[in-house]
C-alpha positions in Angstrom: 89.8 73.7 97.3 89.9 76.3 100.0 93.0 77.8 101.1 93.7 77.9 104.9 93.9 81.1 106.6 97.2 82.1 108.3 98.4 83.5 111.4 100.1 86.8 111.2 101.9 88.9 113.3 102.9 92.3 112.2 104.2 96.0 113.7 105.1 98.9 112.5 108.3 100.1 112.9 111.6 98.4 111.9 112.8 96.5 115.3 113.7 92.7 115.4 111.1 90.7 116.9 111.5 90.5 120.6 113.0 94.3 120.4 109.6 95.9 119.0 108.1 99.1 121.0 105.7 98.1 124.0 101.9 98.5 124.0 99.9 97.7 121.7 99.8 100.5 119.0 100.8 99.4 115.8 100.7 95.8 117.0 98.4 93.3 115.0 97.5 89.5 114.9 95.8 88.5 111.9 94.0 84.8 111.7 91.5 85.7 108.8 93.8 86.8 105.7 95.1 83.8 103.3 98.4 85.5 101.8 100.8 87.8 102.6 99.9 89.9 99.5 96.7 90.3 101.7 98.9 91.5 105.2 101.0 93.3 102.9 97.8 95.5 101.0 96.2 95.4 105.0 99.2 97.3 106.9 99.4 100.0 103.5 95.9 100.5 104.4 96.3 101.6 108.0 99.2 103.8 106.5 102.3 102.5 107.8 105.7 102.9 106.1 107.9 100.4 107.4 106.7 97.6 109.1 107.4 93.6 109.2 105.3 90.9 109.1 105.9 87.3 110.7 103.9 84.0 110.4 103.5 81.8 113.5 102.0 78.4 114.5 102.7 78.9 118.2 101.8 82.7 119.3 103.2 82.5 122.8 106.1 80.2 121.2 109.0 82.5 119.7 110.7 79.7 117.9 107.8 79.6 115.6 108.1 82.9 114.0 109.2 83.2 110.9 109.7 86.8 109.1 108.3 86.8 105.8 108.4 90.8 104.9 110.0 93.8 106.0 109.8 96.9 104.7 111.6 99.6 106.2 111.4 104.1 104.9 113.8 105.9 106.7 113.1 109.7 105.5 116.1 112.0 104.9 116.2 114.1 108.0 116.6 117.9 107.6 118.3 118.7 110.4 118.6 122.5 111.3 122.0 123.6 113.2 121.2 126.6 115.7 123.8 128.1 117.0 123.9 129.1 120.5 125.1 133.3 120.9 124.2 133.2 124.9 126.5 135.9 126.7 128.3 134.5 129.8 128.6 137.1 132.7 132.6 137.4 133.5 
């Protein structure tokens, strides 16, 4: 028995849905994978750290996402304090 494909929406990044970045970079709709282990192995490929992926029946319906993964990497910033020795004129 064949297994249906799905749809998938997925983005890099970690916003909710509705709150994501706009264009179209790091945007995808998938209609030709069968799992989510396949979305999942798909978006590693293309080299995103965090990212989430929905499934949809209605695309132009948002009621009819549903989030299935999410991972999110938030890298320890290294932040460098410079301190500012410009001489004011009195």
């Amino acid at each position: 028995m064949k297994t249906k494909a799905q749809n998938f929406y997925v983005y890099k990044g970690i916003s909710e849905l509705g709150q994501e970045s706009l264009g179209t970079e790091g945007k995808h709709i998938w209609r030709d994978l069968k799992t989510l282990r396949g979305a999942i192995r798909r978006m590693r490929l293309y080299g995103y750290e965090s990212f989430r992926i929905y499934t949809f029946s209605n695309f132009y319906d948002d009621k009819t996402f549903k989030l299935v993964y999410k991972r999110e990497f938030i890298p320890m910033l290294k932040w460098k304090i410079y301190e500012n020795k410009s001489r004011t004129i009195e």
